[in-house]
N, C-alpha and C positions, 0 to 999 in steps of 0.2 A: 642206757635205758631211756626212752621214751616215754612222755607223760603228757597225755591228754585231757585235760579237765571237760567236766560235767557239764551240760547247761548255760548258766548264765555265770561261769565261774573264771578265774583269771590268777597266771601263775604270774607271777612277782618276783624278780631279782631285786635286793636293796641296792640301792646306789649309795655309796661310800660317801660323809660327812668327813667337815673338814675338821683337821684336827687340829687346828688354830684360827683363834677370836679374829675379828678386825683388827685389834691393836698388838694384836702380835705374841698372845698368851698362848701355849701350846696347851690343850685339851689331852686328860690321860685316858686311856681305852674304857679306864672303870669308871670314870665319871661323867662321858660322851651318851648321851643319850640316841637312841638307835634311830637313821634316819626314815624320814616320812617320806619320800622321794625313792623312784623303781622304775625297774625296764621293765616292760612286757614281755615274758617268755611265751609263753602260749597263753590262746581263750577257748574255752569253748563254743557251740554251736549257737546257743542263743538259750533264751526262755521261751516257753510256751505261753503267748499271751490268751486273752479270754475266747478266743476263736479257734484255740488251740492250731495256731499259726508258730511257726518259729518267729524268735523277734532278735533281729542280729544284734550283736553288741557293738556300740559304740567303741572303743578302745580296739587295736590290735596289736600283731606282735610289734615290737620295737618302739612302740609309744611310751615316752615318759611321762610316768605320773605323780601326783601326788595322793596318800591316803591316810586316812584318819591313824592317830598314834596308836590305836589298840585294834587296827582290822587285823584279819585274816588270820590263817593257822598255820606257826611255822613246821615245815618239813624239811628234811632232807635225803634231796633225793641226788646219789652219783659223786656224794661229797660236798655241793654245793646248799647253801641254806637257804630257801626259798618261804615266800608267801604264798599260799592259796588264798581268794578273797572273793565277794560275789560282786558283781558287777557295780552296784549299789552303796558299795566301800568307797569307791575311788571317788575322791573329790573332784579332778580336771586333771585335762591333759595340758603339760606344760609343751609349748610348740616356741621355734624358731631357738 
């Protein structure tokens, strides 16, 4: 299936956190808190700004991000666990 987000809207893969500290402590799955870091799956078209213009999104697909601990709403779509989130979530894109 294919999924096309809305607007100003932006689909989220989590990127996997590491499950061991700096110094070497191994982190258990129930005590890991869920990573703030994500690939861009898909974005939508943009918002409508006051001119009733589209206004593209900054972000696209394959850009790594990062977003606030409590954005977006999780789905699952094809088996995989994704984010939906408004553009406006995402704090920066992490580059190089």
């Amino acid at each position: 299936m294919k999924f096309r987000p809305l607007h100003d809207r932006v689909v989220v893969k989590r990127v996997d956190s590491e499950t061991k500290t700096a110094g070497g402590i191994i982190i258990p799955d129930s005590a890991a808190e869920k990573p703030q870091e994500g690939k861009v799956i898909a974005v939508g078209p943009g918002a409508r700004g006051d001119d009733n213009e589209i206004v593209a999104l900054d972000v696209k697909e394959g850009d790594r991000i990062l977003f606030g601990k409590w954005s977006g709403t999780e789905v699952k779509i094809d088996g995989d666990e994704l984010l939906i989130m408004k553009e406006s979530d995402i704090m920066g894109i992490l580059e190089g």
